[in-house]
Backbone bond lengths (Angstrom), bond angles and torsions (degrees), N, CA, C in turn:
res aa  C-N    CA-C-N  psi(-1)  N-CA   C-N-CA  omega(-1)  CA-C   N-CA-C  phi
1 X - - - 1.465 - - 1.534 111.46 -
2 X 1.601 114.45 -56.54 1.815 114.13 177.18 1.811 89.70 -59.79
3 X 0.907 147.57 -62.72 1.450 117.27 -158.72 1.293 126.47 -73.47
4 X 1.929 120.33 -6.65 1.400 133.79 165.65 1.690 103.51 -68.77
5 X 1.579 120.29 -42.07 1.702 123.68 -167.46 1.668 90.14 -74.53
6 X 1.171 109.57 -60.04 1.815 107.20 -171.52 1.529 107.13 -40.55
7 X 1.635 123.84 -80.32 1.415 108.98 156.88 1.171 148.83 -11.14
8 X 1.286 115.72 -63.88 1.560 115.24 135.73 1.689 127.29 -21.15
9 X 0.930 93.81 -76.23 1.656 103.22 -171.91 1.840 117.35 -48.73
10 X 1.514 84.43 -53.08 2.082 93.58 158.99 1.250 110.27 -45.43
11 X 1.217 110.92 -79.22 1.749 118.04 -165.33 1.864 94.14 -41.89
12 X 1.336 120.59 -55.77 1.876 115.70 -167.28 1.439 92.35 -59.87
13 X 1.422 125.44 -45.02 1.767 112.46 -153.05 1.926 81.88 -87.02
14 X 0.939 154.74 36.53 1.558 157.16 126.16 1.305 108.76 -74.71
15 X 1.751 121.53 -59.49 1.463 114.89 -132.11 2.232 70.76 -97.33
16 X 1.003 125.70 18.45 1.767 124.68 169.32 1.460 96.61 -89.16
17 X 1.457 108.45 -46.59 1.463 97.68 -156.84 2.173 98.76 -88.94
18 X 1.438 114.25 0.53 0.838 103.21 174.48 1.200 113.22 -89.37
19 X 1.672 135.42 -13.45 0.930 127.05 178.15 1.469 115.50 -96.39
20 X 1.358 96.63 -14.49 1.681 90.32 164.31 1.451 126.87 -61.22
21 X 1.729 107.78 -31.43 1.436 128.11 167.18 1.638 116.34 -72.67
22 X 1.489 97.00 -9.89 1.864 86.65 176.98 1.139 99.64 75.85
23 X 1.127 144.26 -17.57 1.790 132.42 -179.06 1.471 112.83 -64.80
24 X 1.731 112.29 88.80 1.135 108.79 164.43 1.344 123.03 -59.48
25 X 0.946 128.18 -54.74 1.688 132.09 164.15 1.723 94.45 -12.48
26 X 1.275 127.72 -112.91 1.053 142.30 150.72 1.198 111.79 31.56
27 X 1.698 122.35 -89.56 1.676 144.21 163.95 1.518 94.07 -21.64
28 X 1.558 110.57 -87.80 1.532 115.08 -168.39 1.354 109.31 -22.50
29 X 1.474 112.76 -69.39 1.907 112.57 178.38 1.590 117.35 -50.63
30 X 0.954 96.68 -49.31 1.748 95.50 -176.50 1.466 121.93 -45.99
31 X 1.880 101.49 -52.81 1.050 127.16 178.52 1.906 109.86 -56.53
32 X 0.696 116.23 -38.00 1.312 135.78 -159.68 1.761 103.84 -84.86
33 X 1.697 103.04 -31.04 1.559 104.27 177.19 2.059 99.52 -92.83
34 X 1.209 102.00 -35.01 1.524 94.74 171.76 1.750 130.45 -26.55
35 X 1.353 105.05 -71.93 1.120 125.92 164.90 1.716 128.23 -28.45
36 X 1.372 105.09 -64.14 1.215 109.88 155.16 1.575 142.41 -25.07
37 X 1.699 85.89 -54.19 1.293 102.20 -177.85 1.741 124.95 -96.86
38 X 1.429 91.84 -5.85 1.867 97.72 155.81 1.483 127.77 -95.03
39 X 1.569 108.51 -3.37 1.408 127.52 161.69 1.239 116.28 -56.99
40 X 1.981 108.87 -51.00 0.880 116.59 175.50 1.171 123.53 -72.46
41 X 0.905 132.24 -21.94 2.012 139.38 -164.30 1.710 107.83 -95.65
42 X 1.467 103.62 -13.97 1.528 109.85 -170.57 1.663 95.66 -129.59
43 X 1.350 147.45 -25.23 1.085 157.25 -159.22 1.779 113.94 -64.17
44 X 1.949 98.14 -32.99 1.277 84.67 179.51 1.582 104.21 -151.05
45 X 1.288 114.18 -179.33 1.542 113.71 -151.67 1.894 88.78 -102.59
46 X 1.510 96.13 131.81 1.221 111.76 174.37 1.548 118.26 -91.85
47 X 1.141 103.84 149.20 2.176 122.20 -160.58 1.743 102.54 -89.13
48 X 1.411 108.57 -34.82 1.544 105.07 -169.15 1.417 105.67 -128.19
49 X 1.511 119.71 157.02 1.193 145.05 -137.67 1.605 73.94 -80.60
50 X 1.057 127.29 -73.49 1.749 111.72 -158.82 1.544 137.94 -78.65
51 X 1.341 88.35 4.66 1.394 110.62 135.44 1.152 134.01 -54.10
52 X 1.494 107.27 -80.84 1.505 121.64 178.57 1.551 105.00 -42.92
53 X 1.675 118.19 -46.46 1.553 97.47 -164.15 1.799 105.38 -104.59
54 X 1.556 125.40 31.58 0.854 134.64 116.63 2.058 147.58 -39.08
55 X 1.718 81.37 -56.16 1.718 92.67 170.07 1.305 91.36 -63.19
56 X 1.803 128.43 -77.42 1.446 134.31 -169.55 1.628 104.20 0.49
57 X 1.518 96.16 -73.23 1.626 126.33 -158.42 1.950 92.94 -64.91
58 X 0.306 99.39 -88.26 1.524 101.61 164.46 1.179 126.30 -2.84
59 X 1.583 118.43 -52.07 1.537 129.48 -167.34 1.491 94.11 -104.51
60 X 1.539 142.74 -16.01 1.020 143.42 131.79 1.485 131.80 -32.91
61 X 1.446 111.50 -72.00 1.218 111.26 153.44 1.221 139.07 -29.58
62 X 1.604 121.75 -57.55 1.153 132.40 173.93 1.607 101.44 -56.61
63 X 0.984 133.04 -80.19 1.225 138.70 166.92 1.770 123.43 -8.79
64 X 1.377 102.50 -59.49 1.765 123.57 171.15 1.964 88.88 -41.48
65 X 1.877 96.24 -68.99 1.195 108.45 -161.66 1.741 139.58 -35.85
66 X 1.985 96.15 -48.59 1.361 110.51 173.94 1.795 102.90 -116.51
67 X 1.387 111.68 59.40 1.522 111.56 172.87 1.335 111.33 -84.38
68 X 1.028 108.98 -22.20 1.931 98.31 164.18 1.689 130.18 -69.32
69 X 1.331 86.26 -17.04 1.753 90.21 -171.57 1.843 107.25 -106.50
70 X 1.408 126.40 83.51 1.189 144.44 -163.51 1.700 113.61 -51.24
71 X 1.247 105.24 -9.78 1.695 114.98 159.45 1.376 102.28 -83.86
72 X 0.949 107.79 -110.26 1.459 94.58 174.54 1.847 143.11 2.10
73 X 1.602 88.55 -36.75 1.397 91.46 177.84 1.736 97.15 -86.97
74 X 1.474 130.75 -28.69 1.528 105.07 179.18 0.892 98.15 -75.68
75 X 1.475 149.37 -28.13 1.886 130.47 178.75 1.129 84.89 -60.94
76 X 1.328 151.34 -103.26 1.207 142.49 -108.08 1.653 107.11 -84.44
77 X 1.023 125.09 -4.20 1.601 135.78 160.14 1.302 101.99 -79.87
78 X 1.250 133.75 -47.34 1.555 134.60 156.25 1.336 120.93 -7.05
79 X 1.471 89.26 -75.96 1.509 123.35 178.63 1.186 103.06 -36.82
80 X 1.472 106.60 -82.24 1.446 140.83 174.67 1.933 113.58 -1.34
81 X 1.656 90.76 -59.69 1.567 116.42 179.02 1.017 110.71 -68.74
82 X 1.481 127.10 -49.69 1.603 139.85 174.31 1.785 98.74 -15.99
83 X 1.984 93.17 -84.16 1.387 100.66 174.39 1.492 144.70 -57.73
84 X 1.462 90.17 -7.55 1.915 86.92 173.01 1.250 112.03 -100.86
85 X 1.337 125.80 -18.62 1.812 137.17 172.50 1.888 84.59 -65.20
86 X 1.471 121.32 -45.99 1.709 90.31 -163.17 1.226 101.06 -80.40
87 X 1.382 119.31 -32.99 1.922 108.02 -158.85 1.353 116.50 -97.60
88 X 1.733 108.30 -30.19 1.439 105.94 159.89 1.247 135.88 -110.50
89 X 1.551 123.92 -0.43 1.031 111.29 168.48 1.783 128.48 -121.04
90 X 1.140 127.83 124.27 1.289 136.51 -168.28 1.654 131.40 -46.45
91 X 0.717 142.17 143.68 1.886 127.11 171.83 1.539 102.71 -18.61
92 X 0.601 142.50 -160.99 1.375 166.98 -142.94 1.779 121.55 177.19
93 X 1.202 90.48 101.58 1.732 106.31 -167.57 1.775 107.88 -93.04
94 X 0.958 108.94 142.45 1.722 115.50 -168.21 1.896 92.19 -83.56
95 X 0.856 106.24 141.38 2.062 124.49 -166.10 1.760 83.68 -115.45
96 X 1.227 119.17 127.78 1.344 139.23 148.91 1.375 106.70 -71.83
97 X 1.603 117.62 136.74 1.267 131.92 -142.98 2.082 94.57 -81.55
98 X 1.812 97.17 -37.07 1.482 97.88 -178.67 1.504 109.10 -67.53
99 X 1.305 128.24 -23.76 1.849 108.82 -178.10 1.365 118.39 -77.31
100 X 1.891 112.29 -8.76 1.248 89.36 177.02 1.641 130.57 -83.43
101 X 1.519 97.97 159.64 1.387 94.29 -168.71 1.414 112.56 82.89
102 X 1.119 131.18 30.27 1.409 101.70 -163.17 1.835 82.82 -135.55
103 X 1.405 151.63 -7.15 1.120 133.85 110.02 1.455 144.17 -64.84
104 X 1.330 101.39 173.67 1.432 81.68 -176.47 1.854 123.96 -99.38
105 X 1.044 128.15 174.32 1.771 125.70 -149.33 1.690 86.85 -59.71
106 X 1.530 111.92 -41.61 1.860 103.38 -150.25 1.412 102.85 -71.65
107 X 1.563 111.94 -35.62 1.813 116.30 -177.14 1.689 97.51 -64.86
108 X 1.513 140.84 -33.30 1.038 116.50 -165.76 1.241 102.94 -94.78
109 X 1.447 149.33 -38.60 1.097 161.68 141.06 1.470 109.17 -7.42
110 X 1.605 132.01 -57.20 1.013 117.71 152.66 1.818 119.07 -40.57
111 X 1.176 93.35 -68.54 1.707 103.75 -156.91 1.678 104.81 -67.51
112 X 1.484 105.32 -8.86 1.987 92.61 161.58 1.467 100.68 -82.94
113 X 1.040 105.02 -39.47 1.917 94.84 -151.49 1.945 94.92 -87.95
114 X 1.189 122.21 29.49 1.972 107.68 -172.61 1.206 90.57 -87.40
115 X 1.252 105.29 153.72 1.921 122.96 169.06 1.444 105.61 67.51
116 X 1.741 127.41 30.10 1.087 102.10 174.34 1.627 129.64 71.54
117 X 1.600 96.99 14.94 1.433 114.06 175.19 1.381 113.41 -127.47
118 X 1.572 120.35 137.23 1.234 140.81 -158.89 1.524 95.27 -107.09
119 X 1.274 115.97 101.84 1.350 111.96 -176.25 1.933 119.27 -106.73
120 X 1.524 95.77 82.42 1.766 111.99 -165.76 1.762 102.90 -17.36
121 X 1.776 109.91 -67.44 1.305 113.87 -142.99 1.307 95.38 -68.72
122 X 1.553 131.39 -47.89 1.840 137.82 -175.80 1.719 92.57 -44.02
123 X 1.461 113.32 -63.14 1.291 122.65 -152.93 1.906 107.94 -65.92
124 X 0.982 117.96 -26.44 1.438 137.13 -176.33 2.066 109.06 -70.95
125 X 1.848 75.52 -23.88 1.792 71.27 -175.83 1.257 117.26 -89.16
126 X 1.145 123.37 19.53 1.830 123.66 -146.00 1.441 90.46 -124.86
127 X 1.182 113.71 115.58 1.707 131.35 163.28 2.145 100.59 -37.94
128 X 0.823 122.85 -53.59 1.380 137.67 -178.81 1.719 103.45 -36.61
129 X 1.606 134.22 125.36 1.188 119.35 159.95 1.940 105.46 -84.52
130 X 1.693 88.69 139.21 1.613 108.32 178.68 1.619 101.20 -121.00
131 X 1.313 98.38 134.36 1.006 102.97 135.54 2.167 133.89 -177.54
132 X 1.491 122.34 164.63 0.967 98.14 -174.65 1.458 128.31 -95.57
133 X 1.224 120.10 167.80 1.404 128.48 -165.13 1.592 124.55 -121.43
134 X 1.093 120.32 78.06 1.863 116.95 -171.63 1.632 101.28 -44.17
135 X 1.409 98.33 168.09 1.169 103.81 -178.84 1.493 120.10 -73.71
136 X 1.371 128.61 -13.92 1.255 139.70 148.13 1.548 142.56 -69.85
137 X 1.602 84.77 14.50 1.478 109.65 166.98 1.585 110.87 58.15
138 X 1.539 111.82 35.40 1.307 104.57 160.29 1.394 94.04 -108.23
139 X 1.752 98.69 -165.68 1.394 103.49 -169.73 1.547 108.70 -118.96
140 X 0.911 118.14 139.61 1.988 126.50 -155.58 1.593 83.84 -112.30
141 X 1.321 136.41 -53.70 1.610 118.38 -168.17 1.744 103.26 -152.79
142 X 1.229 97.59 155.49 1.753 108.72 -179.09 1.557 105.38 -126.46
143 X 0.907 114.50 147.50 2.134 120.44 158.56 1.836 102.67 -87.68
144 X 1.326 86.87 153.58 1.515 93.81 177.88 1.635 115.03 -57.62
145 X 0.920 128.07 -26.07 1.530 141.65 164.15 0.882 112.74 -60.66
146 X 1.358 122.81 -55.43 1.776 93.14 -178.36 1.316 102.31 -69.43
147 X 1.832 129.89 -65.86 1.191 109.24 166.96 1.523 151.70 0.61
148 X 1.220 103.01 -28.10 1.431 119.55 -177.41 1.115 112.88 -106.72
149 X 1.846 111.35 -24.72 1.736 107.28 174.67 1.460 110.03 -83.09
150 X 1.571 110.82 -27.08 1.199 114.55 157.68 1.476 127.72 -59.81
151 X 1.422 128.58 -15.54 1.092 125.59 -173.73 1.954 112.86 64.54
152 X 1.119 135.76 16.86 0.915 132.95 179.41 1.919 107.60 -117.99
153 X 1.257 98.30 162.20 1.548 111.31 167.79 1.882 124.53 -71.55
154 X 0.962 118.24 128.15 1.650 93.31 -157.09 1.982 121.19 -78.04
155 X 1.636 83.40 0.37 1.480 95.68 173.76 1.706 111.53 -67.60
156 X 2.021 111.26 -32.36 1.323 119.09 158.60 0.897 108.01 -21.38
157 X 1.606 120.17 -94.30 1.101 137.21 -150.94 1.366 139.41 -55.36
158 X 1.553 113.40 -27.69 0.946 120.23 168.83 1.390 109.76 -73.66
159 X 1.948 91.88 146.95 1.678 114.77 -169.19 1.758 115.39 89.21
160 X 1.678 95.61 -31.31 1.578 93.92 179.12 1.626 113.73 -49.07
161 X 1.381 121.72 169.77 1.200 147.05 166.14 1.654 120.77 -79.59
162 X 1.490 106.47 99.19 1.658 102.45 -168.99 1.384 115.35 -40.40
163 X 1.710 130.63 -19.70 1.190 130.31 169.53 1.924 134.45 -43.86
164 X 2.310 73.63 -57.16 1.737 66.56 175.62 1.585 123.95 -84.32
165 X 1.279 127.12 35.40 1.645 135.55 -172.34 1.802 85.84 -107.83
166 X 1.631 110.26 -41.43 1.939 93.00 -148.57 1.523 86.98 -107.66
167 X 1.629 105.96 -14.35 1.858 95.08 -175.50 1.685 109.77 105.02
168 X 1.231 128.26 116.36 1.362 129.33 -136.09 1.848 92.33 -94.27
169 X 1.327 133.21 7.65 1.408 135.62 170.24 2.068 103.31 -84.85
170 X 1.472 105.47 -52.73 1.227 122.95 178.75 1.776 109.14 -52.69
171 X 1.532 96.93 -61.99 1.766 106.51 173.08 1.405 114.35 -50.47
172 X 1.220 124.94 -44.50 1.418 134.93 -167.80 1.791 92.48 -65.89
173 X 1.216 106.20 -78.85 1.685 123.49 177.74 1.147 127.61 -24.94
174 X 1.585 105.84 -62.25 1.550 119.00 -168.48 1.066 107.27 -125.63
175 X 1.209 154.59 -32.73 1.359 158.09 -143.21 1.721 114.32 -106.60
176 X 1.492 107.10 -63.44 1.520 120.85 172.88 1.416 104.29 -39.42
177 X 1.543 122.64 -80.25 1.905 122.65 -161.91 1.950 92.68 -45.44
178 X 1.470 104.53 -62.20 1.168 107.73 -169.14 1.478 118.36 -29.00
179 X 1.307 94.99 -70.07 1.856 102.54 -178.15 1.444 119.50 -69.51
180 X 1.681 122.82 -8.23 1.270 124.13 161.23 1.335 102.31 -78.62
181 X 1.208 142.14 -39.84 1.528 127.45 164.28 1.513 133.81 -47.27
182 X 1.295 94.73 -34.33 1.708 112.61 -178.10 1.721 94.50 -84.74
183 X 1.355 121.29 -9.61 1.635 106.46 -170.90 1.795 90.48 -106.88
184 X 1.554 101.38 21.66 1.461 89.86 -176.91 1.804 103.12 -127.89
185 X 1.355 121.16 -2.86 1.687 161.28 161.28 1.068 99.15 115.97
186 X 1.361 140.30 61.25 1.454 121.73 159.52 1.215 91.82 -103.92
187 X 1.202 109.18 175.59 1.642 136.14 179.04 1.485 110.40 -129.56
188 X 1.548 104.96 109.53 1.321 109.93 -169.16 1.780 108.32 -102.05
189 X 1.711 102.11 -162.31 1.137 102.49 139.82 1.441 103.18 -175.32
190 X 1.525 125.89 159.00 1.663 137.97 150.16 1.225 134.19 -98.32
191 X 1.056 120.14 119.12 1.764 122.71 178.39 1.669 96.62 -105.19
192 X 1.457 98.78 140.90 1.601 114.91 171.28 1.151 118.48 -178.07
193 X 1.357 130.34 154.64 1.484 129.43 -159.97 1.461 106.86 -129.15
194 X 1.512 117.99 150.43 1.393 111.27 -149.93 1.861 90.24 -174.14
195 X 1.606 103.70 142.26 1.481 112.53 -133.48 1.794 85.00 -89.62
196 X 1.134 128.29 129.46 2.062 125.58 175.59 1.251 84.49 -110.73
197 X 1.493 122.59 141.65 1.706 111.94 150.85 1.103 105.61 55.77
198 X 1.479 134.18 23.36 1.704 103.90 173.75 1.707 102.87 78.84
199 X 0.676 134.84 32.75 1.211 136.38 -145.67 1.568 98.87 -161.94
200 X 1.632 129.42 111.45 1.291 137.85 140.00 1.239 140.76 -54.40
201 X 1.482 113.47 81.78 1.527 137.42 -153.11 1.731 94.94 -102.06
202 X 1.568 113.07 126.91 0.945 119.26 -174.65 2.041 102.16 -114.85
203 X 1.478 91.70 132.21 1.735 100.05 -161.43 1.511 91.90 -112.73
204 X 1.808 113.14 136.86 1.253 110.62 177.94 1.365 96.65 -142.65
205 X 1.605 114.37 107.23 1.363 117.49 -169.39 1.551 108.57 -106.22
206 X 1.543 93.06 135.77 1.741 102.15 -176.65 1.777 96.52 -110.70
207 X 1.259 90.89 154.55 2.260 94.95 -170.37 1.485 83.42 -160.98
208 X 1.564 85.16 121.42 1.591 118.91 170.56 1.597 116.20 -112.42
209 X 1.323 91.16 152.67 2.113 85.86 171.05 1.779 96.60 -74.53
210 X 1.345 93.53 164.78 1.775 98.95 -174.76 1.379 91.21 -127.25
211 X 1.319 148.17 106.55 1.677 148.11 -129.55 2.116 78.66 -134.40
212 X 1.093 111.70 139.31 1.502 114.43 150.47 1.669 97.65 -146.53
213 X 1.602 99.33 143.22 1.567 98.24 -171.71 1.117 110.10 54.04
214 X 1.744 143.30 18.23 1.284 114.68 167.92 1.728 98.15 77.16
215 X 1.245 118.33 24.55 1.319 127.72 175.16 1.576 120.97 -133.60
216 X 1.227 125.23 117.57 1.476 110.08 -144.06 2.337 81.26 -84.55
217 X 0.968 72.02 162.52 1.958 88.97 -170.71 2.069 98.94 -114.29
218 X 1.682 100.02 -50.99 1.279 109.46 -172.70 1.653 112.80 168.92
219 X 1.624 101.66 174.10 1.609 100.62 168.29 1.703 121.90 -86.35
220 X 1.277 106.25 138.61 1.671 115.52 -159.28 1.744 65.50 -107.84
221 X 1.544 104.07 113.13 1.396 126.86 154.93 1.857 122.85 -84.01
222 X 1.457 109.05 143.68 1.383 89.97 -179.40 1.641 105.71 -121.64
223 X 1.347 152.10 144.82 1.179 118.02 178.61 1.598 101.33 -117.21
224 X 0.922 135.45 136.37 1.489 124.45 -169.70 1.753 94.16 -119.37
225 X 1.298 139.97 152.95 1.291 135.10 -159.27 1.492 107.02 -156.74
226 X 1.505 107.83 116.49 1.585 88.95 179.03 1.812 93.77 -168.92
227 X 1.025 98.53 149.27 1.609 130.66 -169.41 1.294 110.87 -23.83
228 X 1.191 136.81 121.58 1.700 120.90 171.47 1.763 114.83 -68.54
229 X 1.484 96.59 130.80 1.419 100.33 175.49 1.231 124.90 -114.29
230 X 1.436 114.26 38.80 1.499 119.44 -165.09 1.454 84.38 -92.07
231 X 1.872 110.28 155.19 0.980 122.35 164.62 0.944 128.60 -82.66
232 X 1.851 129.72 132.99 1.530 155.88 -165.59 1.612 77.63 -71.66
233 X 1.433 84.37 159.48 1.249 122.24 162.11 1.579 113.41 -93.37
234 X 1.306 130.43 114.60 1.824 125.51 -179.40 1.256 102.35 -63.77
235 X 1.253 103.07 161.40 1.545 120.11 -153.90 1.469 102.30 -105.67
């Protein structure tokens, strides 16, 4: 696998300097061997741990790499998904409409995320926005909830930059040390309040390491959201 990504990486840091030269000739071939070789690096499911968090690192990278160019970034969020549907997330089990809701967020929250498994349908049911965070501060997976507080599709989101979701003053401030601690196993958290609707929405974020194989993957963010109840001042 490291000598399929290295290859890779030659052939892209060529077909850069070929386009700096304008040599379409050149581009066409390069371009043309690229492809191939992310077929291969993403094409099939890897057996050992440094493997698997090879591709990770990899589809990160790429991502870091062409984040200005917004095609590129949905292929490579593509990608991105490819590998977390195989390694972290499970079949997909049909939820009877009466169980939902009917534990509570922290018991299921455990029992989606145990063993390093991201379990969509459990995790989808939880009022709570989740989601995870590579160590390059994009975003590897969302719940339909946050999605929805976000107003976006969650295929969006993936690959994005945890910045532009909380706002790159907030990320810088509170978020960055935090989640570099949690990418180091601490278990943090942030509280902060932030205006929905006119509306004083109080955010209390919990960030865990997300370990598979004893291999950290990212921070499993939690966002829990609920009404400010501090007392007004009478008028």
């Amino acid at each position: 696998m490291e000598a399929l990504i290295d290859l890779f990486w030659s052939k892209y840091a060529d077909l850069q300097q070929a386009i700096e030269r304008e040599d379409e000739r050149a581009m066409g071939a390069l371009d043309g061997e690229l492809d191939p070789l992310l077929l291969a690096i993403f094409g099939s499911a890897a057996q050992d741990p440094a493997s698997i968090q090879a591709q990770f690192r990899f589809a990160l990278d790429l991502l870091n790499a062409e984040a200005d160019d917004r095609g590129c970034v949905r292929r490579n969020a593509h990608l991105l998904q490819t590998l977390v549907e195989r390694y972290l997330a499970p079949p997909a089990t049909a939820v009877a409409p009466s169980e939902q809701g009917t534990e509570s967020d922290v018991s299921l929250i455990d029992e989606a995320t145990a063993n390093g498994v991201l379990d969509d349908s459990l995790l989808n049911r939880i009022s709570d926005r989740i989601l995870l965070v590579a160590p390059g501060y994009r975003v590897l997976y969302s719940n339909e909830t946050n999605a929805k507080r976000l107003n976006m599709p969650r295929e969006e989101l993936l690959g994005r930059h945890f910045a532009e979701l909380i706002g790159l003053h907030r990320f810088r401030n509170e978020f960055e040390p935090n989640l570099n601690k949690c990418f180091e196993g601490e278990h943090v958290s942030v509280t902060y309040a932030d205006q929905v609707n006119g509306e004083t929405i109080v955010m209390r974020c919990r960030m865990s390491p997300f370990l598979r194989s004893s291999t950290l993957v990212g921070a499993l963010v939690i966002i829990q959201e609920t009404a400010d109840r501090r007392k007004r001042p009478a008028l």
